[in-house]
C-alpha positions in Angstrom: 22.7 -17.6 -7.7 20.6 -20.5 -8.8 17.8 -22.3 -7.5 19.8 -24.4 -5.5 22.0 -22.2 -3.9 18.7 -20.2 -3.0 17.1 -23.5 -1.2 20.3 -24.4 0.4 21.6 -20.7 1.4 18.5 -18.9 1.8 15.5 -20.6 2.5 17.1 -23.6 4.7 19.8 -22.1 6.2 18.2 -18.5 7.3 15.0 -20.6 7.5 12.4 -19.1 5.6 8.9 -19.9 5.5 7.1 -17.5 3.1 8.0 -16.1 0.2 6.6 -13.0 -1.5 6.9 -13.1 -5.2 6.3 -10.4 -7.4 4.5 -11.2 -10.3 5.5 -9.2 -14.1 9.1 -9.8 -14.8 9.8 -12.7 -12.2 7.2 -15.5 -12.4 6.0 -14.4 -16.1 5.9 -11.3 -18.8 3.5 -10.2 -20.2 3.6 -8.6 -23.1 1.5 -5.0 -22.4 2.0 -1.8 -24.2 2.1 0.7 -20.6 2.9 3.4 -22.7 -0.5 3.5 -24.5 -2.6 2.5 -21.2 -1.4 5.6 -19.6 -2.2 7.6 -22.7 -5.7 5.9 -22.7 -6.2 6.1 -19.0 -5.2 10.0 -19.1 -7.5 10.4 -22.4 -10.6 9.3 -20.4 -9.8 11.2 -17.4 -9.7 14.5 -19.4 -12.6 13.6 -21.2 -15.0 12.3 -19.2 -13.7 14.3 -15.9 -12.0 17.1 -17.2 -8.6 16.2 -15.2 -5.6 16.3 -16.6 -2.3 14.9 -15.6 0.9 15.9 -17.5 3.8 14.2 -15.4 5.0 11.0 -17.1 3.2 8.8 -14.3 3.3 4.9 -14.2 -0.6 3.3 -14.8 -0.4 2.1 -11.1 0.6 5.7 -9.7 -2.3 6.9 -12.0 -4.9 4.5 -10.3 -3.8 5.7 -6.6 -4.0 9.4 -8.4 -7.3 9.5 -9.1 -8.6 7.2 -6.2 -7.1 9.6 -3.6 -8.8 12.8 -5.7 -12.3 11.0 -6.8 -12.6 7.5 -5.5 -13.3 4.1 -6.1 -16.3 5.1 -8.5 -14.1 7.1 -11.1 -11.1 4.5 -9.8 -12.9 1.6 -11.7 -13.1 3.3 -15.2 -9.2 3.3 -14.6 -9.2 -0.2 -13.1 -10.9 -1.4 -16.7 -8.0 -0.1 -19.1 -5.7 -1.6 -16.9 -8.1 -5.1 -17.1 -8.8 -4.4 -20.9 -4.6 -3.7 -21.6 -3.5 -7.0 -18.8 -6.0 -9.5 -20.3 -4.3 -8.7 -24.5 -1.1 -9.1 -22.6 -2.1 -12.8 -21.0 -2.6 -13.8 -24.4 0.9 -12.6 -25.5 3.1 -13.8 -21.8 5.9 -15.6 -21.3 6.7 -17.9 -18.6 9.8 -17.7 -16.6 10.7 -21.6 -16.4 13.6 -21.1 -13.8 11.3 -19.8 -11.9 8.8 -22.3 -12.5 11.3 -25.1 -10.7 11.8 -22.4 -7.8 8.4 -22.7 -7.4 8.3 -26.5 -7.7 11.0 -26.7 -5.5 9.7 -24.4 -2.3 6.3 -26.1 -2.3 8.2 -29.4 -1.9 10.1 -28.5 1.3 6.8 -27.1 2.7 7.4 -23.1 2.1 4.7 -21.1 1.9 4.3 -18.9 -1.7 2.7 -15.7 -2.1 1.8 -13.7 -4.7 2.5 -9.3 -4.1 2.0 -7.4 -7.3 1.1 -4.0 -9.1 -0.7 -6.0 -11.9 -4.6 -7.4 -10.9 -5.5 -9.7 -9.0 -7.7 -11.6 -11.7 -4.6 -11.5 -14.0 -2.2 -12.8 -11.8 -4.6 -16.0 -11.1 -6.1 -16.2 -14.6 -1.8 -16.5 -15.4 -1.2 -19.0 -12.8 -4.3 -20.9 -13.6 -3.1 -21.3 -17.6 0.3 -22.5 -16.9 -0.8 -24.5 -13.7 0.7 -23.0 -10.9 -2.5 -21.2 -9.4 -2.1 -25.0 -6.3 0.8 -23.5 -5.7 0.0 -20.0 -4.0 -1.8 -19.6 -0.7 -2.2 -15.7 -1.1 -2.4 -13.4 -4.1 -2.9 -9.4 -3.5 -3.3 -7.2 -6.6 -3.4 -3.8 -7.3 -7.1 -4.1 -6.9 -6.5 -5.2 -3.2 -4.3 -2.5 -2.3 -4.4 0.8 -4.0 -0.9 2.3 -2.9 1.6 1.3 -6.1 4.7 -0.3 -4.6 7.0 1.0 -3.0 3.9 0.9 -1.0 4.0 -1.9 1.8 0.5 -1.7 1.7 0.2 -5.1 -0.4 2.5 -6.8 1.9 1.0 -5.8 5.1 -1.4 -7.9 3.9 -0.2 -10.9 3.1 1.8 -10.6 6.7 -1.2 -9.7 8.6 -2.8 -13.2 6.8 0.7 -14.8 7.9 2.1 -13.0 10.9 5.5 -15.1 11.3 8.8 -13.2 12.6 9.7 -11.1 9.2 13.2 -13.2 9.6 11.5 -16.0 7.9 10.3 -14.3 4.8 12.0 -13.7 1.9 10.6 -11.6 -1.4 11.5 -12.4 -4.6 11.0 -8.9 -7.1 13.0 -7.8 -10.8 13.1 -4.2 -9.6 15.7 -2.7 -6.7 13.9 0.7 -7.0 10.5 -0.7 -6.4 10.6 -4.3 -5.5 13.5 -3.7 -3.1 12.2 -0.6 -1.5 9.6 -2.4 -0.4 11.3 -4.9 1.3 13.7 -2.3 2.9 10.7 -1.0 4.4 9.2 -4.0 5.1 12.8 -5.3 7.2 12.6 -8.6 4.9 15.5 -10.2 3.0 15.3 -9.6 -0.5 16.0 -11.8 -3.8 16.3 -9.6 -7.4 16.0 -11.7 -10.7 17.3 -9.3 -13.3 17.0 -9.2 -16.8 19.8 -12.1 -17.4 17.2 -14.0 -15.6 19.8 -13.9 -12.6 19.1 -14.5 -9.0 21.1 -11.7 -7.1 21.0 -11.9 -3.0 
């Protein structure tokens, strides 16, 4: 499915007004080593906290770990390897230039964009900000704004609570059917995955 097809048999004809994009892997990549942020976030919480966590857990599932244990205080020394590991990978991303024009293309017809994302908030704008496409977006929500990884809906529930149209009018746009789809399953909204061919499935 290409960008047209999308405007013509998605967004016009089912008439959607917002779109929820995620952020790493559809809009841009950056280049991050999540294997050695996990390592260096569970180094410092054995360390300085004497907790350790052996299951093979994703840096996001880490963060809501320790916030629903200790809290936002011992949640921000976790928050600053993520910062420390997203701001080297800013230096070293990729934008996705189909996607770019998908942007381009909505904001002409009037659609609202949104931003819904594991990664921070500060990195998803800094990104948009360097390739100039930060006009573009009305609402970003981070990690930082919503500590529940996705599959959570948490992240969502804000941006619709910001925007609270029918949820027949939104459509998000993810690279992951067992996290960015889940979330739109739960969420009752139509559902876009750009895989790894950089193709648009419906």
């Amino acid at each position: 499915m290409n960008n047209k097809e999308i405007i013509e048999n998605i967004i016009i004809k089912k008439d959607k007004k917002l779109v929820i994009f995620d952020f790493d892997g559809v809009i841009g990549k950056l280049n991050i080593d999540w294997i050695k942020s996990r390592k260096t976030a569970k180094e410092l919480l054995k360390k300085n906290y004497n907790f350790m966590i052996e299951e093979d857990l994703r840096l996001d599932q880490i963060e809501y770990l320790v916030n629903e244990k200790f809290g936002e205080d011992i949640l921000k020394d976790i928050l600053k390897i993520r910062e420390q590991f997203e701001e080297q990978g800013i230096h070293n991303s990729d934008i996705n230039k189909d996607v770019v024009q998908l942007i381009t293309d909505l904001n002409k017809i009037g659609t609202t964009l949104t931003v819904c994302s594991n990664n921070l908030s500060i990195t998803i704008e800094t990104f948009l900000r360097l390739f100039k496409l930060e006009k573009f977006f009305k609402c970003i929500v981070g990690v930082d704004n919503a500590i529940a990884p996705k599959p959570s809906i948490k992240g969502c529930e804000q941006i619709l609570h910001k925007y609270p149209i029918d949820k027949k009018q939104i459509l998000f746009i993810g690279d992951q059917r067992d996290i960015d789809e889940e979330v739109a399953k739960k969420m009752n909204i139509d559902y876009i995955n750009r895989d790894r061919f950089n193709d648009f499935n419906y």
